[in-house]
N, C-alpha and C positions, 0 to 999 in steps of 0.2 A: 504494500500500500504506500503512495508515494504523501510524503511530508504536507502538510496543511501550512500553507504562508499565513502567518500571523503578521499583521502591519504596525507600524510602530505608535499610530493611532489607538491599537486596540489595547496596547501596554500602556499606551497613555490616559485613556479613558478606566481603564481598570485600577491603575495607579491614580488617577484623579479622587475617585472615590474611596480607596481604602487605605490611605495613607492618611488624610484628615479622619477619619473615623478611629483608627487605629490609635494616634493625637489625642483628640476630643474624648475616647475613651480614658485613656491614661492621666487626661485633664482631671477631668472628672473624679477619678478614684483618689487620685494626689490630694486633692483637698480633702476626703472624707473620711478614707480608710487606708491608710500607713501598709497594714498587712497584704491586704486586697494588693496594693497599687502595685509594691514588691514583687508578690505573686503571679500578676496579670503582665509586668515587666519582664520577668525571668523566663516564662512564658514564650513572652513573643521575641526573646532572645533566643532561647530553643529551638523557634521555628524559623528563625533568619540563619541560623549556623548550622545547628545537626539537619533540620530539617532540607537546607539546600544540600546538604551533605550529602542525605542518602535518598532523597528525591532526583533534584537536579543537575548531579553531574554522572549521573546514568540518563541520562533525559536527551532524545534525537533532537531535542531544544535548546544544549544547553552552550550556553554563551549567546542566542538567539531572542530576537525579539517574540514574545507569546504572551498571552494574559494574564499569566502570573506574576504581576505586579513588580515586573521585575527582578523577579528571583532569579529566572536563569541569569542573568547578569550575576547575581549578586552571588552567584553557585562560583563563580570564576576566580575565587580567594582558593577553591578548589579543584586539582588537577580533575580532567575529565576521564571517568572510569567508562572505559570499556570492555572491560574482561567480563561484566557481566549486562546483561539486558535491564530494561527497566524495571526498579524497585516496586510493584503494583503495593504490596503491604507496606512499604514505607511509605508510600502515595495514603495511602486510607489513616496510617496511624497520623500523617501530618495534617486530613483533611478533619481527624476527629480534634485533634490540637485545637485547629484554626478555630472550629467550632468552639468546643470548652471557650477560651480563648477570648472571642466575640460573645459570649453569654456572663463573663466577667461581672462588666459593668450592671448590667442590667441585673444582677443577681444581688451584686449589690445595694441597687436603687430597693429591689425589693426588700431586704434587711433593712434598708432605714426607717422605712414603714414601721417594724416592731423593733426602732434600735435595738438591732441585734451586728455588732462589731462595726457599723458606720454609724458618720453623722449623720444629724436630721438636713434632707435635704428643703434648700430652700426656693422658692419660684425660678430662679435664674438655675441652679440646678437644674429641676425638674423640666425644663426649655432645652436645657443643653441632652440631658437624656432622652429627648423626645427627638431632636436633631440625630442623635446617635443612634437612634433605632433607627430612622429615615435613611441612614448612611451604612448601618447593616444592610437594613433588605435593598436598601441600591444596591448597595454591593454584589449581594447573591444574586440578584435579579441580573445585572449587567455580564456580571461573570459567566453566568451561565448561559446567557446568549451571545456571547462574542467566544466563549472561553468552548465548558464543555458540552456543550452542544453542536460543537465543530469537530472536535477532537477528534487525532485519528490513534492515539495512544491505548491500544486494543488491552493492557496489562493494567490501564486506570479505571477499574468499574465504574465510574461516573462519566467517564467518554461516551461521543458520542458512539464511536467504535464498537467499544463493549456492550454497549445495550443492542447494535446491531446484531453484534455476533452471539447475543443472548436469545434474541429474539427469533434468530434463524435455528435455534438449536434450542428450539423448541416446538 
């Protein structure tokens, strides 16, 4: 199956959205919950180093413009592994990360409700939270239509690839 060209537009509109949101979240948790914000940091430290690690530098993207925000660039602190094919279980445990990850904040907002380890959030809070759910489901929403919904990465269950090749084998 020959390579899907990813335009440097589609890196840019996907990085347009998840980079302020990823911010805005981390905004957000700074002021209210010390633990939380730590947690949600180290996090998304994880998934910019190990996760390019064993994602995208087995990735037929990698060093290449594509939807993920960048990553494969950002895999390029890492030599490009080819002795084996693409990581499909690292693909899933980075996509559960990203999740966890993005559920952070809002998990927090909900704690503040019954101060339980956050502050009380206050109207400007609660605007900023509301911004950042808006900038979640952009996110997933855009990703999935420029991203996997195109894909032709048949070892990432959420390509478009693999649900074809699920669909036919069945």
């Amino acid at each position: 199956m020959s390579s899907v060209h990813w335009s440097r537009n589609t890196m840019l509109l996907n990085s347009l959205v998840f980079y302020p949101m990823v911010f805005l979240g981390g905004y957000v948790l700074w002021g209210k919950s010390s633990v939380i914000f730590w947690i949600y940091s180290a996090i998304w430290i994880g998934i910019f180093t190990l996760g390019r690690y064993l994602v995208c530098r087995r990735c037929k993207y990698y060093g290449m413009d594509c939807p993920t925000f960048g990553f494969s660039h950002i895999a390029r602190i890492f030599h490009r592994d080819e002795s084996k094919g693409f990581n499909g279980r690292g693909c899933e445990i980075d996509i559960v990360a990203h999740l966890l990850v993005l559920f952070l904040p809002i998990l927090a907002w909900i704690f503040s409700a019954f101060d339980i380890v956050v502050s009380q959030y206050g109207t400007a809070d609660h605007a900023l939270m509301g911004a950042y759910v808006v900038l979640v489901l952009s996110m997933m929403a855009v990703h999935n239509a420029t991203g996997c919904s195109r894909c032709d990465i048949i070892e990432c269950r959420f390509s478009k690839a693999a649900k074809q090749n699920r669909s036919k084998s069945t």
